[in-house]
N, C-alpha and C positions, 0 to 999 in steps of 0.2 A: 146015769144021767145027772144023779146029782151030784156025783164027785164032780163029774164035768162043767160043772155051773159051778159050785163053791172052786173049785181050782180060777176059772175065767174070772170070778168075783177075786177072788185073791190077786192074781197078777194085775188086775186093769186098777186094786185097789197100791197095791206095791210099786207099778210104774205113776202113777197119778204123785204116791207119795214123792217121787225122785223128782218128780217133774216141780213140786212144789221148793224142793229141798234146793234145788238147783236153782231157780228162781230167787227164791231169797240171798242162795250164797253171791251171785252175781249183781242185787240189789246193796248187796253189803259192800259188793268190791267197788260197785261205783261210787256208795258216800265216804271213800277212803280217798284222803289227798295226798299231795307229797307232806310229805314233816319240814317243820317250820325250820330252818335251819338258822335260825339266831340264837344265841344265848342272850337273856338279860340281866344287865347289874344294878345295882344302886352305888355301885364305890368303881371311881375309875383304874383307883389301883387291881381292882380284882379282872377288869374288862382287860384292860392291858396286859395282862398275863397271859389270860386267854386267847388274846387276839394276836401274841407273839409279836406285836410291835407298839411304842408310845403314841399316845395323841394327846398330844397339850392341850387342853381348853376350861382348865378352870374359869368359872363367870365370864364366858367371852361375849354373852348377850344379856346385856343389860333389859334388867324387867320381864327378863325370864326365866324359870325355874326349870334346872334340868329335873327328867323324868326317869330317865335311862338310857344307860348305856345298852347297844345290841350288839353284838358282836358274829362274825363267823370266823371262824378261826383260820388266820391263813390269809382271808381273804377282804373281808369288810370291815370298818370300826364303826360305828352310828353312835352321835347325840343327838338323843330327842329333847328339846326343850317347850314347853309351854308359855304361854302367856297369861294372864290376867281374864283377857278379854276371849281366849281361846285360840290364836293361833298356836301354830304346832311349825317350829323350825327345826328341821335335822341337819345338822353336819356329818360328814362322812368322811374317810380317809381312809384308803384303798391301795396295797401295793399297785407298783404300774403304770400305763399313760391314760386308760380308760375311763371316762366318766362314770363316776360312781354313783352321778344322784340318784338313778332310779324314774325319775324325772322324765318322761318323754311328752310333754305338753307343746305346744308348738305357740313361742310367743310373737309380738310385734317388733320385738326390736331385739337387737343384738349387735353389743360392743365389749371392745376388749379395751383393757388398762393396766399395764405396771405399777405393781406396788410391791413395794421393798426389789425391786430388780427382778420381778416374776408377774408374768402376764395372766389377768385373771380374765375370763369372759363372762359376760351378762347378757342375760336375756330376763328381759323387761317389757312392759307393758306400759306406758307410761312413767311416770315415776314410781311404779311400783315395779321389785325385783321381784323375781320367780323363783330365781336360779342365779349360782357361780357356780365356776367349776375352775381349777386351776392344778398345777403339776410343779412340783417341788421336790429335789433328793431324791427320787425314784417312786414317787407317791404322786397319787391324786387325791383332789378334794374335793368338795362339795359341800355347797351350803343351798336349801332349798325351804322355801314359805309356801303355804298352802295357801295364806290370805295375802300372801306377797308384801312386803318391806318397801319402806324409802330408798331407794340406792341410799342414800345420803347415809340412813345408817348400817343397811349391808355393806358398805365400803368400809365404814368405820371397824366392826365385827370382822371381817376378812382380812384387812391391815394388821388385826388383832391376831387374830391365829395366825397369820405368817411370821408375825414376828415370834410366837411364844413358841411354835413349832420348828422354824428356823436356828431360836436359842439352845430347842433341845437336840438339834444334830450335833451343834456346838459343843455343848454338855458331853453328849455320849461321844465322840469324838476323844474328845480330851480324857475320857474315864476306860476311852480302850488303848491309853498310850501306856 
């Protein structure tokens, strides 16, 4: 009789044990996420390597300090830039025709405008931008504010990368002849 009790003590202690073991292994699987799929730079030369295609944008926004470049190889390029006061503007530049900002807020206003021969569209809130997004040489772009910009000078900044991004198809063009 007492094997028979130390046996039932054994197993009710062995299955208790699995039961706990299991428990935790699946408390584990749930605090597991996907993996971050960016890379971060400090040097755009190093991002662009990575990212297997250029993006022009030295100092393309005045009074603010890039932070990093993010990259997925293949497929995204991200500047993050900062402000003073703490906005945070990212530009983006994405094989493709898709909007790349990331971006799905839903603003008041939305219009489009040519600049440099390429239709850019806005959505805005008042005078304050949210968002561009525009399509060039087989790329998209995007430019996006958290604390949202003046058009007046998101236009200026996006005139700015079409032109320096446009020069460099130009560039590479000529360096593949």
């Amino acid at each position: 009789m007492k094997k028979a009790l130390v046996l039932i003590l054994a197993a009710a202690f062995f299955l208790g044990a699995c039961a706990s073991t299991q428990q935790e292994n699946s408390a584990s699987q749930k605090d597991v996420g996907a993996p971050n799929p960016f890379h971060s730079f400090k040097r755009l030369d190093e991002a662009e390597k990575k990212a297997g295609f250029k993006f022009n944008l030295l100092d393309v926004f005045e009074s603010y300090t890039i932070q990093a470049y993010r990259v997925i190889p293949k497929k995204l390029f991200e500047a993050v830039y900062d402000s003073e006061s703490g906005d945070e503007i990212r530009i983006r530049k994405a094989p493709g025709k898709d909007d790349p900002s990331g971006d799905y807020n839903i603003y008041a206003e939305k219009s489009s405008q040519k600049i440099k021969g390429i239709e850019a569209t806005f959505f805005a809130t008042g005078n304050k931008c949210g968002k561009v997004v525009w399509h060039s040489d087989g790329y998209s772009y995007s430019l996006t504010s958290q604390d949202k910009v003046s058009i007046d000078r998101v236009l200026k900044t996006v005139t700015k990368v079409i032109e320096m991004n446009q020069a460099q198809v130009v560039t590479d063009a000529r360096n593949e002849r």
